[in-house]
VOGU-712468 format. One line per 10 residues: number of its first residue (from 1); their letters; for each residue x negated, y negated, z of C-alpha. Coordinates in pm, whole numbers, padded with zeros to 5 digits. Layout:
// VOGU-712468
NUM> A> X/Y/Z | ...
This chain:
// VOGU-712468
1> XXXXXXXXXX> 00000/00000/00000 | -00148/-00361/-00103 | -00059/-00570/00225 | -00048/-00967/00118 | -00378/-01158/00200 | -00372/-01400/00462 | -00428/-01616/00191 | -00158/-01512/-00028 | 00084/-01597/00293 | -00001/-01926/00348
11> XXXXXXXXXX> 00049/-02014/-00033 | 00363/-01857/00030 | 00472/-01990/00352 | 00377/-02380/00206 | 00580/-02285/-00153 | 00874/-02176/00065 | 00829/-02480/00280 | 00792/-02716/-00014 | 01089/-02570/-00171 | 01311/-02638/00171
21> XXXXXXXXXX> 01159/-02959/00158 | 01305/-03076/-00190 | 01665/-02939/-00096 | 01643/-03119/00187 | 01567/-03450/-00010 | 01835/-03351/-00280 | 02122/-03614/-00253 | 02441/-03349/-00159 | 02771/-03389/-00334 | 02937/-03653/-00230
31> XXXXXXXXXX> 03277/-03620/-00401 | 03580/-03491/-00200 | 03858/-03422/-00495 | 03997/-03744/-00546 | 04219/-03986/-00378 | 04244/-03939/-00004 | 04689/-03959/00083 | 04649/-04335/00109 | 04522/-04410/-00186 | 04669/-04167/-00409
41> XXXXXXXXXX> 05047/-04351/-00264 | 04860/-04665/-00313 | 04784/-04543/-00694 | 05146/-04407/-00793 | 05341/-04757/-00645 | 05127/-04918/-00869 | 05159/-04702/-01140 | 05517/-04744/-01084 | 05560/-05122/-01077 | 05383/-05138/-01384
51> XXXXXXXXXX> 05009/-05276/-01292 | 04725/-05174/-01549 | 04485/-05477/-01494 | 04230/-05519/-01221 | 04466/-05634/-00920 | 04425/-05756/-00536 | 04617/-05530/-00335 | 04747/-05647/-00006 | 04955/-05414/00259 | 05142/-05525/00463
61> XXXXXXXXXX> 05145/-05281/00724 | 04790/-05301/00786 | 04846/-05689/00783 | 05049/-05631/01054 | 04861/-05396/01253 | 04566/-05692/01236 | 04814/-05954/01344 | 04945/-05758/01646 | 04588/-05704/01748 | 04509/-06099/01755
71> XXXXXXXXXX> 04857/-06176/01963 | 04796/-05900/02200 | 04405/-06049/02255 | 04491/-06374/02282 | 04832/-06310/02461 | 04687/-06349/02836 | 04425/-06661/02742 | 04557/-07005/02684 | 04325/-06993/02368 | 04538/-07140/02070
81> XXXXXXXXXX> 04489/-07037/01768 | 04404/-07162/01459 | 04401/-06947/01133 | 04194/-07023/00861 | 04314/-07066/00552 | 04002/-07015/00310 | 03984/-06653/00394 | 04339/-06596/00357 | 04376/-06802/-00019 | 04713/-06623/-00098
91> XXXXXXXXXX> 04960/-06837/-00014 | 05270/-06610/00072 | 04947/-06419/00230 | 04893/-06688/00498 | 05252/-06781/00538 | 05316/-06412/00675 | 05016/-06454/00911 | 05116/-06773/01009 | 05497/-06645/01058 | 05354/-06259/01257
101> XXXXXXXXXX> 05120/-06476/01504 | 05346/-06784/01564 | 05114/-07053/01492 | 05128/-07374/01305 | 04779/-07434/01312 | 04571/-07404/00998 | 04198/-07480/00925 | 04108/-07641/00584 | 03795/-07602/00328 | 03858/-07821/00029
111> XXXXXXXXXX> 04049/-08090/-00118 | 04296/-07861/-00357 | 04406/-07629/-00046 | 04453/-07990/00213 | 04692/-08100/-00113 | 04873/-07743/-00124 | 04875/-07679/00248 | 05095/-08054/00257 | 05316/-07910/00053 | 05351/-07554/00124
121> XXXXXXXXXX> 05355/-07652/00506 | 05404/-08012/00562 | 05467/-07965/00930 | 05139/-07790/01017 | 04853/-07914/01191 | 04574/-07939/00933 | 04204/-07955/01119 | 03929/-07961/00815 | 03711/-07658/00883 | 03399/-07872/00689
131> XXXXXXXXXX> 03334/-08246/00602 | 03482/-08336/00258 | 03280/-08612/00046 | 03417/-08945/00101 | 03531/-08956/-00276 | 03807/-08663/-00170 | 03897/-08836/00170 | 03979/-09160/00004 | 04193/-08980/-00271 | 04362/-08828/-00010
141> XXXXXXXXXX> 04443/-09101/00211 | 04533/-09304/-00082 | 04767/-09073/-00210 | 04949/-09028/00180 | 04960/-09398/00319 | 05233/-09376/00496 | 05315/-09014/00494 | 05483/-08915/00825 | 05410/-08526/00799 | 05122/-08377/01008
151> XXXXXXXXXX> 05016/-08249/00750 | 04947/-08552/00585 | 04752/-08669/00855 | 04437/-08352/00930 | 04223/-08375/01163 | 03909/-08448/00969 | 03588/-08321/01054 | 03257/-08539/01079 | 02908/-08464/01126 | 02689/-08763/01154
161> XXXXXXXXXX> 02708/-09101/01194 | 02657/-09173/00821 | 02993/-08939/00737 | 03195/-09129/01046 | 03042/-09434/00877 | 03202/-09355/00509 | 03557/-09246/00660 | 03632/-09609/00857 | 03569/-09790/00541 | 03815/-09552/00403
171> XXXXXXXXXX> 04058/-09600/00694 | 03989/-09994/00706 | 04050/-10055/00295 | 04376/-09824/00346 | 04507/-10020/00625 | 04522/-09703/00830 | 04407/-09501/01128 | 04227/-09146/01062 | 04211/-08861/01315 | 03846/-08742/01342
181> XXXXXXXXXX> 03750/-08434/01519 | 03342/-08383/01568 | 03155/-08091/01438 | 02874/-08024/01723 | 02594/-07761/01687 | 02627/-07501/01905 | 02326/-07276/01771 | 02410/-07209/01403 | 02224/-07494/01301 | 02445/-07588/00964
191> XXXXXXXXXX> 02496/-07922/01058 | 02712/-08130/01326 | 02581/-08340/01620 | 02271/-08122/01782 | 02357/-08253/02164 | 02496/-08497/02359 | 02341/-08826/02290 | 02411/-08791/01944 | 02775/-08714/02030 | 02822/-08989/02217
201> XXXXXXXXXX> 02642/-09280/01998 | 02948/-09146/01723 | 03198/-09112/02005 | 03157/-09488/02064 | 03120/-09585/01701 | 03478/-09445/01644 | 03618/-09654/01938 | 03490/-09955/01850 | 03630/-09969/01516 | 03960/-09948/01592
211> XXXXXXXXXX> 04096/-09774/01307 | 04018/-09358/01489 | 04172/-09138/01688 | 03923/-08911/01827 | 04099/-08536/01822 | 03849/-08322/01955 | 03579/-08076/01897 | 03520/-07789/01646 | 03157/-07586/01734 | 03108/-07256/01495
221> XXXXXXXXXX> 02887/-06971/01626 | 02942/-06694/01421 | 02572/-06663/01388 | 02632/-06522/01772 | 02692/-06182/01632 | 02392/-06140/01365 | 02115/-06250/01553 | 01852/-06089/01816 | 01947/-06108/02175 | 02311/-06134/02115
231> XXXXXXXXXX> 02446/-06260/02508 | 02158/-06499/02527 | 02268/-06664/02201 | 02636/-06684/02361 | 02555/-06829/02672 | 02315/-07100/02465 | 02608/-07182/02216 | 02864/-07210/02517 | 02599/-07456/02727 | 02540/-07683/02434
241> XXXXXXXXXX> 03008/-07678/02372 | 03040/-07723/02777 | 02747/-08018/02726 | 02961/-08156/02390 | 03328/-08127/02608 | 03160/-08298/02936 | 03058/-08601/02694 | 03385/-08660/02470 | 03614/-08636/02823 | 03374/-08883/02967
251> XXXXXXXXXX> 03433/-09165/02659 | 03749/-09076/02605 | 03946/-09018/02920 | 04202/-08794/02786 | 04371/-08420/02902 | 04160/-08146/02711 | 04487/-07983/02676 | 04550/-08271/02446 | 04196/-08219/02246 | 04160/-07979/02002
261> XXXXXXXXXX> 03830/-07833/02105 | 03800/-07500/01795 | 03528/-07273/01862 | 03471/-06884/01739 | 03532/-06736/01404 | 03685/-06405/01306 | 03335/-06265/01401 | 03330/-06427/01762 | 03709/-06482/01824 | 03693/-06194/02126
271> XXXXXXXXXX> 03354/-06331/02298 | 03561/-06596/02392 | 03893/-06466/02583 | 03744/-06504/02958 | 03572/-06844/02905 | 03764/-07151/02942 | 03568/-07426/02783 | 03746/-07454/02367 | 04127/-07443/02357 | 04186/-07274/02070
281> XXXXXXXXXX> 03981/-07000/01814 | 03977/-06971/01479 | 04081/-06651/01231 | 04067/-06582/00956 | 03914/-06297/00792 | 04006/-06047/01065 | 04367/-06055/00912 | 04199/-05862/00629 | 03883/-05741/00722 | 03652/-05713/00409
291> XXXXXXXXXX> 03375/-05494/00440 | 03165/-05776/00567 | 03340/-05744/00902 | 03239/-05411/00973 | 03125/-05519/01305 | 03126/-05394/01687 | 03382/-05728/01754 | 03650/-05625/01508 | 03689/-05243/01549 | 04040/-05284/01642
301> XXXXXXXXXX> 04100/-05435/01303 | 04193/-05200/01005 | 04108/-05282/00619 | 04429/-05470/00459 | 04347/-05586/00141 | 04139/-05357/-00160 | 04071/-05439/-00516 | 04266/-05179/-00796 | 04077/-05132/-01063 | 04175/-04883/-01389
311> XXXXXXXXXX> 03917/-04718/-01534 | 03868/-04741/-01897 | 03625/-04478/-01987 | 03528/-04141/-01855 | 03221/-03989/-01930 | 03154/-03640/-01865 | 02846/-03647/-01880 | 02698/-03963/-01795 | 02406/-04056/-01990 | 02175/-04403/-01973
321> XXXXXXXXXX> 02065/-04557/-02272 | 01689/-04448/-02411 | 01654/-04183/-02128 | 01935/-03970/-02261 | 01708/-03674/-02256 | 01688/-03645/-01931 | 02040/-03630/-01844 | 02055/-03271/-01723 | 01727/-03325/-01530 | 01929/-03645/-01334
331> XXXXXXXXXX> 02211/-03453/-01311 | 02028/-03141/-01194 | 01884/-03376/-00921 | 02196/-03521/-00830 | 02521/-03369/-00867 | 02662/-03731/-00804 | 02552/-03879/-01116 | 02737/-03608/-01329 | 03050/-03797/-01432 | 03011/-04150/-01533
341> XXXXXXXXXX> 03303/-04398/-01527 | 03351/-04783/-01682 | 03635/-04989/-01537 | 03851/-05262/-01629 | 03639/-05490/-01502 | 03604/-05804/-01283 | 03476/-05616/-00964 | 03388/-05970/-00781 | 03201/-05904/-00498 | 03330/-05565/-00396
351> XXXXXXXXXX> 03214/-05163/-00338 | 03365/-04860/-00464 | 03575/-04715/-00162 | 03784/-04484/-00328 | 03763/-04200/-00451 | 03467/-04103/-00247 | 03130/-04042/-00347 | 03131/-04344/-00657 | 02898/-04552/-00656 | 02692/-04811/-00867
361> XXXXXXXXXX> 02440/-04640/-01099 | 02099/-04753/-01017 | 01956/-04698/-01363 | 02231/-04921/-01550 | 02315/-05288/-01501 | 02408/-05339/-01175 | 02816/-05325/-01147 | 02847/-05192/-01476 | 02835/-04809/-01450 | 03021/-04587/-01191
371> XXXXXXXXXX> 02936/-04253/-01142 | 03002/-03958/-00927 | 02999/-03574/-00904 | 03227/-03313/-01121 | 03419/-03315/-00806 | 03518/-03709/-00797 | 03912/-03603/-00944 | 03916/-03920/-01188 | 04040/-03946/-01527 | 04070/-04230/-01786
381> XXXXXXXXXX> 04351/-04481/-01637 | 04375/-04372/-01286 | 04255/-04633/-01021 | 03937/-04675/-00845 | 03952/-04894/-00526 | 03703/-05152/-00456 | 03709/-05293/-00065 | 03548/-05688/-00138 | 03253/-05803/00107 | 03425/-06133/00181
391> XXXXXXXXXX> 03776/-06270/00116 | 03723/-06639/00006 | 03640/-06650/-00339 | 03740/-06298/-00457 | 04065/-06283/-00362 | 04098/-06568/-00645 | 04001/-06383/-00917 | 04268/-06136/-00953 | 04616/-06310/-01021 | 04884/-06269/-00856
401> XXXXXXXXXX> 04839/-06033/-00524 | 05063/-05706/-00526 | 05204/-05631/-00182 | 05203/-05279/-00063 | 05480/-05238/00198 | 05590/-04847/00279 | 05474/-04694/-00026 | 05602/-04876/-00291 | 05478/-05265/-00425 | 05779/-05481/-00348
411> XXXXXXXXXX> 05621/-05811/-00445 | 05380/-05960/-00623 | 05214/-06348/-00408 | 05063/-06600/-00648 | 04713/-06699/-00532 | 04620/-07085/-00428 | 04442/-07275/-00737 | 04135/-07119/-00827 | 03953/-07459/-00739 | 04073/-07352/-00342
């Protein structure tokens, strides 16, 4: 009998090893037969009502889940809040929200939503969520001398004595008084008064010129969540809003109840139920939650609004242009760049979330391709669904939103102008 060589066993043992090693590294299929129950009901209703173009998909349901969350946080604070009306840009959208959670509050971004918003909901409190250029202001004021809505009369928001400067001369060639609200720096460092002497040299500017109401406070910190040493960064952005409150109250000599003093973001909004130094929080986002809220403060919020998108072609297999040859090599690698698939197009800012295991070929242009594994369950004119990073600007890309409401689309919500 020939025994193996020590030698022989060690080549062996390493070829076996080596061989273990590459499975290891093989990507595993990540397809899972198509659509999960969700989004195959999601799929049919709008198969049924008709949709074959890329379309924003909002249900209401989940809406609903998200707003029930936000009253039953802020339900034992006195925190107001305020909803934000950039990251909610459909305008039946954030009437519902506004309608589930009771407020009247809304924070504004531009010029075209401030003009809708006075329209769509003249009676709401309007606090600018940014400083507009004076050139918008004026335009604005112009346009609503006289106006006796709220919502003709925001809250608008300066950041230095140069912008405060700008918005008198507005107020004193309109023969009118503007509310002001002051955006302080509370660590994000994106503008607004950096501490309390600055704050007060534009507190007293305001009051001597006679033509301001001073309405408060707005301080942002939704870099709280996304930096190093997370509490330490909370405690320094609620020290510098404490510092910012302790100065306005002393020049002004008004309730706080009476102030709007904004803090948080859909990010932040829950840091900020025990503390007692802003009034009111602002929301936005969390109504929704695009992917870019996948964070450790908004677990308790679901995904409410995807991104259907029909797919055009299906290619079985995939192959990328001048290294066709190696297709079954690829494919041998990866079982999940068998099938390739080209959509409608239009996929904003957005990732393939169902069916599972698409994703974005790496070796064509980036958010052209789609591929996935023999076991992905798609065909030409079914729907992939994309989940969008952020809400602001996609959302306005798509038309009209369909609503998803029990299994069936029951309406379709016009988005604000695209300029919003």
């Amino acid at each position: 009998m020939n025994w193996p060589t020590r030698r022989r066993l060690i080549v062996g043992g390493g070829a076996l090893a080596a061989a273990g090693t590459i499975a290891w590294l093989r990507p595993r299929d990540r397809g899972a037969g198509g659509h999960d129950e969700y989004f195959a009901g999601v799929s049919s209703a709008l198969k049924r009502a008709g949709i074959a173009q890329p379309t924003l998909v909002i249900d209401t349901q989940r809406l609903a889940a998200n707003i029930k969350v936000v009253r039953e946080a802020l339900a034992p604070t006195p925190l107001g809040l305020r909803i934000v009306s950039k990251s909610l840009p459909v305008v039946e959208l954030l009437g519902t929200v506004m309608d589930g959670t009771g407020s009247n509050q809304l924070m504004v971004f531009n010029g075209v939503m401030l003009e809708a918003l006075c329209v769509f909901r003249p009676a709401a409190d309007l606090l600018l969520g940014r400083p507009l250029p004076v050139v918008q202001v004026a335009a604005f004021v112009r346009q609503h001398v006289g106006d006796a809505r709220p919502a003709a009369r925001p809250q608008w928001l300066v950041d230095s004595l140069q912008r405060l400067s700008q918005y008198l001369e507005v107020a004193k060639a309109n023969q009118t008084t503007l509310r002001v609200n002051f955006e302080i720096d509370v660590g994000l460092h994106r503008g607004g008064f950096a501490d309390g002497q600055a704050l007060a040299a534009a507190i007293e500017m305001a009051q001597a010129s006679k033509c301001c109401e001073i309405t408060g406070l707005m301080g942002y910190d939704a870099h709280v969540v996304a930096v190093p040493f997370q509490d330490a960064a909370l405690r320094d952005s609620l020290a510098r809003y404490r510092e910012a409150r302790e100065v306005l109250q002393a020049h002004v000599q008004r309730d706080a109840v009476k102030l709007t003093l904004n803090t948080a973001g859909s990010p932040t909004y829950r840091l900020h139920l025990d503390d007692r130094i802003a009034n009111e929080v602002a929301i936005g986002s969390g109504f929704v939650k695009p992917m870019d809220f996948d964070i450790p403060t908004l677990t308790q919020h679901i995904p409410a609004a995807f991104i259907a998108e029909p797919v055009l072609k299906a290619l079985d297999p995939a192959q990328i242009p001048t290294i066709e040859r190696f297709t079954p090599l690829i494919n041998a690698w990866d079982p999940n760049s068998r099938q390739g698939f080209f959509l409608y197009g239009g996929y904003g800012d957005a990732e393939p979330v169902s069916p599972a295991g698409l994703e974005f070929s790496a070796l064509y242009e980036h958010h052209a391709l789609l591929t996935g594994s023999s076991r992905v369950g798609l065909r030409q004119d079914d729907f992939v669904f994309m989940r969008p990073h952020e809400s602001e600007g996609t959302f306005l890309q798509y038309g009209d939103a369909a609503v998803y409401d029990g299994g069936e689309i029951v309406a379709r919500w016009p988005t604000f102008p695209i300029a919003a």
